[in-house]
N, C-alpha and C positions, 0 to 999 in steps of 0.2 A: 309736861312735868307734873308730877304728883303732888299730892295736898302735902305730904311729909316733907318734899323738895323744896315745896314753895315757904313753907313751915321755917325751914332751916336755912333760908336765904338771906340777903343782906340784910332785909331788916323784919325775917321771921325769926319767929320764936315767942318765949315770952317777953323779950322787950322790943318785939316789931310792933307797929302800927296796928297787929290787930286787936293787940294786950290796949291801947293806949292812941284811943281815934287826936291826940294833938302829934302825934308821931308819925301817922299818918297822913294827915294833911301837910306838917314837914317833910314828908319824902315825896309828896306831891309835888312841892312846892321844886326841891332837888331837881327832881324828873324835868319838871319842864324848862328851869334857866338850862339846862343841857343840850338845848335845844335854841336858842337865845342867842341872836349875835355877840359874840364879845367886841368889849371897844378893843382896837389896836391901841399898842403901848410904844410912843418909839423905843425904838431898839437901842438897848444899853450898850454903851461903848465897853468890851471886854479887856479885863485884866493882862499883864502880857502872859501872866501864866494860865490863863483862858483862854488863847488861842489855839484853834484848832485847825491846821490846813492837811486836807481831804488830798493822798495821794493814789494817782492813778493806781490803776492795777497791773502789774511788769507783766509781760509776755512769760511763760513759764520755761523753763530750760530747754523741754523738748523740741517747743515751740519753737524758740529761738535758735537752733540748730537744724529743725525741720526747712526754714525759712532762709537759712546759708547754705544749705547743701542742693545745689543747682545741677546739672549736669556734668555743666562744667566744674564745678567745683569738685565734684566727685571726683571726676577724669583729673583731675590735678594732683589733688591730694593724695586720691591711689596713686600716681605714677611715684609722688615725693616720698611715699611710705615706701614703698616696693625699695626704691632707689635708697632709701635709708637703713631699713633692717635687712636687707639683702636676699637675695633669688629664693633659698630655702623658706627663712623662716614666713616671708610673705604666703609664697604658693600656699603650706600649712594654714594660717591665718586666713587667708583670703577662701580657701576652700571649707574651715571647719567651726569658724568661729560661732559660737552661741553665748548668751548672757553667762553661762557657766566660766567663760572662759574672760570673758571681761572682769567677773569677779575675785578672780586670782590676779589677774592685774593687776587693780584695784588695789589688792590686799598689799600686793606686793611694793606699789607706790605709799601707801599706806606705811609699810615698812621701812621704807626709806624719809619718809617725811620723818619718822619718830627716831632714826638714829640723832645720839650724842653729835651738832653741829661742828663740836670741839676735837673730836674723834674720827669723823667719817668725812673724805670729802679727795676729790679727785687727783687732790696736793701730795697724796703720802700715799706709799704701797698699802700699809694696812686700813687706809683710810677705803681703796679703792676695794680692797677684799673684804672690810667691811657691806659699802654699798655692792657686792657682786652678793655676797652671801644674803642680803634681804629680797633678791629679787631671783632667787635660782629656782624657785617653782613655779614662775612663770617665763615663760620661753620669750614673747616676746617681751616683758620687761628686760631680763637679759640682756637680750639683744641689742636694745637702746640703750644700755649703761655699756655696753663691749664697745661701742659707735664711738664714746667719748673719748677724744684721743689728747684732750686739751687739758690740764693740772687746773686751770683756773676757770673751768665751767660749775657752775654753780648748780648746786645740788638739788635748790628747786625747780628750778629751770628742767632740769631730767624729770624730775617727780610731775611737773606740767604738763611733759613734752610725754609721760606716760598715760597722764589721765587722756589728754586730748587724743592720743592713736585708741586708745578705747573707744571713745565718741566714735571715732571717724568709722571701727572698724563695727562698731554696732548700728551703726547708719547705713556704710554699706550693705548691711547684710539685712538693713529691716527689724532689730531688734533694739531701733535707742530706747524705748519706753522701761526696760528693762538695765538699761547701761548703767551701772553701778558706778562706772567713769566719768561721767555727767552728773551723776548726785552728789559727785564728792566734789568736784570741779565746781560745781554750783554752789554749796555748802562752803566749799575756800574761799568764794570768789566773791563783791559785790554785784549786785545784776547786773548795775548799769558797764559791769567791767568782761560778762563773761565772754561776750564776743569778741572782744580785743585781744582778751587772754587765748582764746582759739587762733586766731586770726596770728595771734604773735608766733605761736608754735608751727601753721601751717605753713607759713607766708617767710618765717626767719628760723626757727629751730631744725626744722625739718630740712632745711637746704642744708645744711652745713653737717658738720659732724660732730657735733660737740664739742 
């Protein structure tokens, strides 16, 4: 460090210690209680609005779907997805899918989450051509709202049952780091809930038809 550096340091200049040798012997003095055991203080009993409790760090989305997606789990899911959006749209899906196309998914669940509750919903014709029309540019969204065959299936439950076939089908293929259906399933969902919300779609939405 230079004479200018040292000049202009904590207690250079003109009112460091070298303007003023009692200023000097005070930052002597600094220097070395710094070095100085300090006494321990017992420890003050904290405020309750002083409490601070230190939470783990959650396993991160991908992680947590890396770590469910077993062989078996694979082989299952494929067979319930296939058996759910039917021989066509899976083959397409199963042979093309890229994050591009998870993202229209996405989008399209997206859309259905933001319909009018009061307006849109499986009870009423136009409720139904409602939810068909936010999801007609994604093929397999479609396809899981055409499945629904039931008046009183509840519309997020579809909107679930869309983000989770995204996951599942950007796992299969190798591309969840990318699944836009997982960000957003992550982003709805508390952590400690996401796996149950998967599990709930795989394990109970996906058997049945809506």
């Amino acid at each position: 460090m230079g004479e200018d550096a040292a000049a202009s340091g904590p207690w250079g200049g003109a009112f460091g210690p070298a303007a003023n040798p009692a200023g000097r012997m005070s930052a002597d003095r600094v220097s070395i209680r710094a070095f100085e055991p300090r006494r321990q203080r017992p420890p003050e009993r904290p405020d309750d609005g002083d409490v601070h409790v230190e939470i783990p760090r959650l396993t991160s989305a991908v992680d947590l779907v890396q770590e469910l997606a077993t062989q078996r789990w694979r082989r299952t899911v494929a067979q319930r997805l296939a058996d759910h959006l039917g021989e066509d749209v899976w083959a397409e899906a199963g042979r093309d899918w890229l994050p591009s196309h998870c993202k229209k998914l996405a989008k399209a669940a997206g859309n259905v989450a933001g319909l009018d509750p009061g307006l849109s919903g499986f009870d009423t014709v136009l409720g139904r051509e409602r939810i068909k029309d936010a999801v007609k540019r994604a093929r397999v969204g479609a396809a899981l709202v055409d499945r629904v065959t039931t008046a009183d299936t509840p519309v997020d439950a579809v909107v679930a049952a869309m983000r989770v076939t995204g996951i599942i089908l950007c796992e299969l293929h190798g591309c969840l780091a990318g699944c836009q259906s997982l960000r957003d399933l992550a982003r709805e969902t508390a952590p400690a809930l996401l796996r149950s919300r998967i599990d709930e779609v795989c394990d109970g939405y996906l058997l049945g038809t809506g």
